[in-house]
C-alpha positions as CSV (number, residue, x, y, z in Angstrom):
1,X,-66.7,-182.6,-101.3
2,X,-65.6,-186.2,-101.5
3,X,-62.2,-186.2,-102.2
4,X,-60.2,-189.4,-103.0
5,X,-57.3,-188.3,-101.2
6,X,-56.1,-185.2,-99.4
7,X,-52.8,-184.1,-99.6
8,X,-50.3,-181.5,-97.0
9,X,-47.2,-180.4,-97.3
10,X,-45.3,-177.8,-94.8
11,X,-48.7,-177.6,-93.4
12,X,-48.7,-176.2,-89.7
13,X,-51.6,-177.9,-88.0
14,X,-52.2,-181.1,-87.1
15,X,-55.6,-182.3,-89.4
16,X,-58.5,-183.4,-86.5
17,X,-59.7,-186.8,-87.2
18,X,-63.0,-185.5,-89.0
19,X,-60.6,-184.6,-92.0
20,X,-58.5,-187.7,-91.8
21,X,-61.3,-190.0,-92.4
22,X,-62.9,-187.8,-95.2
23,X,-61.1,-189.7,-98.3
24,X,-61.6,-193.0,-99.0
25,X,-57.3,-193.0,-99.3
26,X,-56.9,-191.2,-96.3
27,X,-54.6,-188.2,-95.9
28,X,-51.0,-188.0,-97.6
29,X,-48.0,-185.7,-96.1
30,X,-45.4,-184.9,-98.1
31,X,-42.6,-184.6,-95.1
32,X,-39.1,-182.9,-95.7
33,X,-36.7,-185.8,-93.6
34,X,-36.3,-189.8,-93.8
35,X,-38.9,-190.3,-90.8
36,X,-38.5,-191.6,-88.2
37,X,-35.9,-189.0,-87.8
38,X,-37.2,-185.2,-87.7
39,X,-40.9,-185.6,-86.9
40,X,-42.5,-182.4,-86.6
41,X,-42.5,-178.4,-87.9
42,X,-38.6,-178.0,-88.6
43,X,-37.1,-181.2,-89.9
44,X,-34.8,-179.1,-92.9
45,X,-33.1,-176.8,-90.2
46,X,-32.8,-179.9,-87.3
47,X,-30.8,-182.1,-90.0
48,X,-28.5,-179.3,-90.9
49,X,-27.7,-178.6,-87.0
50,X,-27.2,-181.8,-86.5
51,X,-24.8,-182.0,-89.4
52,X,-26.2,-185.0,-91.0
53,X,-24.6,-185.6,-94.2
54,X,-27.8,-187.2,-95.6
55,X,-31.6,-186.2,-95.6
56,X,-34.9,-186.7,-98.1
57,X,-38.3,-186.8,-98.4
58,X,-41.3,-189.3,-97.2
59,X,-44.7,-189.6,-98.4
60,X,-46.5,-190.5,-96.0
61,X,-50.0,-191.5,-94.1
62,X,-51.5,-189.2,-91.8
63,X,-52.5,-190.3,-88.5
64,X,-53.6,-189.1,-85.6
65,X,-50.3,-188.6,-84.0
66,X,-47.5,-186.2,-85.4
67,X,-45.4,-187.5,-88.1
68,X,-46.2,-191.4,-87.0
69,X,-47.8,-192.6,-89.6
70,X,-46.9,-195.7,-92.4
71,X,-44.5,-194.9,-94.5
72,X,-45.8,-195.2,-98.3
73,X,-42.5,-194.0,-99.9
74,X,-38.8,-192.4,-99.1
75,X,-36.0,-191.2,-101.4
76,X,-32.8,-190.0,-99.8
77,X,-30.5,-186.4,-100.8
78,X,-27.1,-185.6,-99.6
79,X,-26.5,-182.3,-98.0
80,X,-24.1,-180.0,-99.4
81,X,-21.8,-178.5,-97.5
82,X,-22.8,-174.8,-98.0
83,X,-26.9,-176.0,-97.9
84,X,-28.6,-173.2,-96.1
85,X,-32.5,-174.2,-95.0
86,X,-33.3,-171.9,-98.0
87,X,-31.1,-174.0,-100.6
88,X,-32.4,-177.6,-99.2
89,X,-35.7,-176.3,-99.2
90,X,-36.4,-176.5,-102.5
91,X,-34.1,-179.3,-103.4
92,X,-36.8,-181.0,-100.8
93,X,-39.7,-179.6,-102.5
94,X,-39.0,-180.5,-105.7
95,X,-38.0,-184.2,-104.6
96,X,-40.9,-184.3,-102.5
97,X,-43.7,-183.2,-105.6
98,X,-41.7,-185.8,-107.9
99,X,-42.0,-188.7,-105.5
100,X,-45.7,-187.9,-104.7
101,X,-46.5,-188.4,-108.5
102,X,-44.5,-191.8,-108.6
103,X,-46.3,-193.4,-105.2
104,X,-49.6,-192.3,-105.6
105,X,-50.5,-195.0,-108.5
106,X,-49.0,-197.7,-106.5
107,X,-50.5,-196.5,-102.9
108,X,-53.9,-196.8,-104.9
109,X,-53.9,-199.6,-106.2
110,X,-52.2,-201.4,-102.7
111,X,-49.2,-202.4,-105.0
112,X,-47.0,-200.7,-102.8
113,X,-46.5,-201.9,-99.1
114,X,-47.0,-199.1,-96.5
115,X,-44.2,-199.5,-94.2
116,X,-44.9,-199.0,-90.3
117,X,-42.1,-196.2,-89.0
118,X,-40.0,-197.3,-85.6
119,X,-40.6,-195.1,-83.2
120,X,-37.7,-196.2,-80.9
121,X,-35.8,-194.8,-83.7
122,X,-37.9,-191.5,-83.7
123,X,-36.0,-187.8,-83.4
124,X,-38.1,-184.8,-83.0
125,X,-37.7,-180.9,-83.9
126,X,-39.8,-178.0,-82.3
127,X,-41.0,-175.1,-84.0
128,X,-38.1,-172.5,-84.2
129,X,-38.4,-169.4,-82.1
130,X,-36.7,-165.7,-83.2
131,X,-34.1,-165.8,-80.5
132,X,-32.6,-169.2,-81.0
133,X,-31.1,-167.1,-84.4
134,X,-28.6,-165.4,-81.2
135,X,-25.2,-167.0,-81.8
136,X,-23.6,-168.1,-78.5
137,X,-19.6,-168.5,-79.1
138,X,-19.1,-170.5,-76.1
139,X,-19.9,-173.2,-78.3
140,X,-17.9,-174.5,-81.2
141,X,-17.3,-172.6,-84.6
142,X,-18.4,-175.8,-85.9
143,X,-21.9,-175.5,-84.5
144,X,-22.3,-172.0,-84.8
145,X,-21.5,-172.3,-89.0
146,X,-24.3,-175.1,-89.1
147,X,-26.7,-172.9,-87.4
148,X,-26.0,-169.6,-89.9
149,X,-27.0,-171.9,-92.7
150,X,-29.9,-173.6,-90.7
151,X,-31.4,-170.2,-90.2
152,X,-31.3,-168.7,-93.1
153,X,-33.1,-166.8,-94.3
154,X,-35.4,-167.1,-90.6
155,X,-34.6,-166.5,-88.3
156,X,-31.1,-165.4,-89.4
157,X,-28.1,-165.6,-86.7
158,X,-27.3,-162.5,-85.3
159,X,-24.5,-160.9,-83.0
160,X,-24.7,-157.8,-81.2
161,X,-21.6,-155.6,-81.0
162,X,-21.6,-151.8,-79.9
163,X,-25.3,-152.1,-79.5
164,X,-25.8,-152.9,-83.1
165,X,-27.7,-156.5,-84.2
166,X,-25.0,-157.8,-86.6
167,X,-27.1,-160.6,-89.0
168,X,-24.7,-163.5,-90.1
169,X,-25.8,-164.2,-93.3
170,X,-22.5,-166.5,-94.6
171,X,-19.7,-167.7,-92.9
172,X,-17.0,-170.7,-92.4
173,X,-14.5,-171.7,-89.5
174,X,-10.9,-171.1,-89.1
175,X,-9.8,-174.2,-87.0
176,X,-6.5,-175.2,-85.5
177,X,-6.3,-171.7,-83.4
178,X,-6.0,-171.3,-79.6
179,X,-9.4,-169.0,-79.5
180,X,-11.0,-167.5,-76.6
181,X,-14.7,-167.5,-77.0
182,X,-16.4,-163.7,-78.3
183,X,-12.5,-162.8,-79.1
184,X,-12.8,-160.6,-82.0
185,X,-10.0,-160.9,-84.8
186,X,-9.7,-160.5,-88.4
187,X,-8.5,-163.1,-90.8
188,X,-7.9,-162.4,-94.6
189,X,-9.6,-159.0,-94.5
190,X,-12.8,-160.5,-92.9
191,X,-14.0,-160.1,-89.3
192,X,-14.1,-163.4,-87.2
193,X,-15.0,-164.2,-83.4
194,X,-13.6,-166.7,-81.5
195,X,-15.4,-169.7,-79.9
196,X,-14.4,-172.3,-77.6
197,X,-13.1,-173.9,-80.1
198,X,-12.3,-171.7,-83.7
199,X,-13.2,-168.8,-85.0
200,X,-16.1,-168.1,-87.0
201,X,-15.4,-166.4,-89.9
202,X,-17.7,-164.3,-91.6
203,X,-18.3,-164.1,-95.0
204,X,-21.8,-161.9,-95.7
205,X,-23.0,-159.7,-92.9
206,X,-25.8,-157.4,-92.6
207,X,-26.4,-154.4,-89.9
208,X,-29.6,-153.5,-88.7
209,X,-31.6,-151.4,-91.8
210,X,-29.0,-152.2,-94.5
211,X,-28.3,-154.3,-97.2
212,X,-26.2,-157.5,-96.9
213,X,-22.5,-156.8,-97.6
214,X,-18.9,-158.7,-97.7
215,X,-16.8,-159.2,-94.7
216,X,-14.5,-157.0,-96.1
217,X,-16.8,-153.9,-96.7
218,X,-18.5,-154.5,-93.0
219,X,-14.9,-154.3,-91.7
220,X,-13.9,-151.0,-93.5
221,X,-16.6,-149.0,-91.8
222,X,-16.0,-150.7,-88.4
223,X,-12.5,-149.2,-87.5
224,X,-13.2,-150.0,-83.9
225,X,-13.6,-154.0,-84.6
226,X,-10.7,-154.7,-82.7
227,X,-10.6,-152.6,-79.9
228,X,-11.6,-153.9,-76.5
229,X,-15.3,-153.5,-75.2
């Protein structure tokens, strides 16, 4: 084979130097964040964690470090608040396959400048493990909502109350309360835990083996919600 170019995308390995010097272009990445910030496996979820109000795509060329190469082109998207990783996925995708198409002419024919990436300015992600999905309410509601929509649909937030894994699949926060953190209450018919600072509401659950279902169904099957553990 003797390919012109060579193109990745949400690919999970780093490509050994015998590949990147295969096309006469070199090797493209399509990379789902405005690099230098979110280099490596899970720049979608790390940008809605962070609660950045902005994100995008960069085509970039591979080099033999992760995520450090020139810059060949960039176009920005603004995060919705109820953007899941699922949802800004394929926003991402989409922007990323469009932008691809518009660089590569200009990449090819040197028209367009590659543009060397700061790496004082760098942030990097690491590739998400199951059990960060565990909420921990002795941190803010705040954080806790970013994270149901960063992990979804994997690894999904969970909670574990009498013995069951409770998934979080949507939910929003109740602010301006004096909460005590894992302090269950219910608020308009929907079951809500309390954090260090607000309670996280929640909108869609799922138990272990079932279907998702509304706050308000989950909550008329567990008469117990309030009682004291």
């Amino acid at each position: 084979m003797n390919p012109d170019v060579i193109v990745v995308a949400a690919y999970g390995q780093i490509l050994p130097r015998s590949i990147l010097e295969i096309p006469h272009f070199g090797c493209i990445n399509v990379h789902a964040s405005l690099l230098p910030r979110w280099r490596g496996p899970s720049p979608i979820q790390a940008a809605i964690l962070a609660g950045d109000s902005v994100t995008g795509v960069s085509i970039m060329k591979l080099v033999a470090g992760l995520d450090t190469g020139p810059i060949i082109a960039q176009k920005e998207i603004t995060i919705s608040s109820d953007d899941t990783a699922s949802s800004l996925s394929e926003k991402l995708s989409n922007l990323g396959a469009a932008l691809l198409l518009e660089s590569l002419d200009g990449y090819f024919s040197g028209k367009n400048k590659l543009i060397n990436q700061n790496d004082e300015e760098a942030t990097k992600t690491h590739l998400i493990k199951k059990e960060e999905g565990r909420l921990d309410f002795n941190i803010s509601a705040e954080i806790l909502e970013r994270a149901v929509r960063a992990y979804y649909p994997w690894p999904s937030t969970f909670f574990v109350w009498n013995s069951l894994q409770i998934k979080v699949i949507r939910a929003h926060v109740l602010d301006n309360q004096q909460t005590q953190p894992y302090q269950r209450m219910v608020f308009e018919k929907k079951p809500a835990i309390g954090t260090v600072k607000g309670y996280l509401v929640m909108d869609v659950v799922q138990k272990a083996g079932k279907k998702p279902m509304s706050g308000e169904e989950f909550l008329r099957g567990a008469h117990n919600w309030l009682d004291r553990e």
